[in-house]
C-alpha positions in Angstrom: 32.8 51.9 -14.9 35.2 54.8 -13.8 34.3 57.2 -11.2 35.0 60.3 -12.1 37.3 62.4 -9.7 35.7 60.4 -6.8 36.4 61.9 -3.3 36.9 59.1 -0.6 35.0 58.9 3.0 38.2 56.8 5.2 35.7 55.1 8.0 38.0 52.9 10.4 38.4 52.0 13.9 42.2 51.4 12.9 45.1 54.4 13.6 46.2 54.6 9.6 50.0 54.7 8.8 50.1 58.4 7.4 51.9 56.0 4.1 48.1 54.5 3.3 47.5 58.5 2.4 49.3 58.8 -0.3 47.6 56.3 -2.5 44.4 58.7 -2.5 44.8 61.6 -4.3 45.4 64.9 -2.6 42.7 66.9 -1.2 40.2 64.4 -1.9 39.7 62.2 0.4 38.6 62.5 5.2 39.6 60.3 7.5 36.6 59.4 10.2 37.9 57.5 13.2 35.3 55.1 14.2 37.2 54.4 17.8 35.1 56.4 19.9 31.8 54.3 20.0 30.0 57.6 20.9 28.5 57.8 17.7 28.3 54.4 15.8 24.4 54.8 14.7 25.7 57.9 13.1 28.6 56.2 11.1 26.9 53.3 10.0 24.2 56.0 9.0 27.2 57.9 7.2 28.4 54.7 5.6 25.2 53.6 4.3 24.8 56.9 2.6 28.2 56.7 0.4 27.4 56.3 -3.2 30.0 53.2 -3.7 31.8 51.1 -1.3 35.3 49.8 -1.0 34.4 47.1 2.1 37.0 45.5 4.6 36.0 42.3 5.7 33.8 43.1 8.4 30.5 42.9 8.4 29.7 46.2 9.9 30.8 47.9 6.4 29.3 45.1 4.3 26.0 46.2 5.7 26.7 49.6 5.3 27.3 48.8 1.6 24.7 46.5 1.5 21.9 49.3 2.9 23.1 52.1 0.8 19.8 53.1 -1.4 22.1 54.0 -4.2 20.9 51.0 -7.1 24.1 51.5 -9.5 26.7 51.1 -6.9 29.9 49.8 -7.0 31.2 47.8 -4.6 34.7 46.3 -4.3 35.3 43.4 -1.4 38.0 41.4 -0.2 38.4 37.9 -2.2 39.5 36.5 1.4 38.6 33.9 4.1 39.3 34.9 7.5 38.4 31.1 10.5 36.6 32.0 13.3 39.2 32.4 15.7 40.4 35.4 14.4 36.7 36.5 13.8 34.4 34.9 10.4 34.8 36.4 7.2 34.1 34.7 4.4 33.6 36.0 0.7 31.4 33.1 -0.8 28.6 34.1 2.0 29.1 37.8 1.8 29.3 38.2 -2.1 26.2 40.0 -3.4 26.1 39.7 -7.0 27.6 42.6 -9.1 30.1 43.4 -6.2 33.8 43.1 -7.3 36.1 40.8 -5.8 39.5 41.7 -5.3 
């Protein structure tokens, strides 16, 4: 199903190349930098309240996806598998039925 003129909530603890900006459209879409660990209750909060998820393979926005109350939501995950020396990520445990795979 296609989202209609969605606006897009940018949650990372990443500096973005100002590039990755152009592939949202214009005026619709924030950019929250999760570095300062001030407030991460409040983000993860914030990211469980988003109406659909596009996830990174991390676990602290898979549970943010996973909490959000929102029953119809689409979610789109990385199709990846990351050992555990660079940190466990692996799709086959973290897939939760209905969520795309890309």
């Amino acid at each position: 199903e296609k989202l209609v003129k969605p606006y897009y909530y940018i949650f990372s603890d990443h500096e973005l190349d100002r590039d990755v900006f152009k592939i949202f459209p214009k005026n619709r879409h924030i950019f929250l930098n999760l570095k300062t660990k001030d407030n991460t209750s409040v983000d993860f909060w914030l990211i469980s309240k988003m109406d659909n998820h596009i996830i990174s393979n991390s676990t602290y926005s898979w549970w943010g996806a996973y909490l959000s109350a929102n029953k119809n939501k689409q979610v789109i995950m990385p199709k990846i598998t990351i050992n555990e020396k660079e940190g466990y990520w692996n799709h086959k445990i973290y897939n939760v039925s209905k969520w795309q795979l890309i």
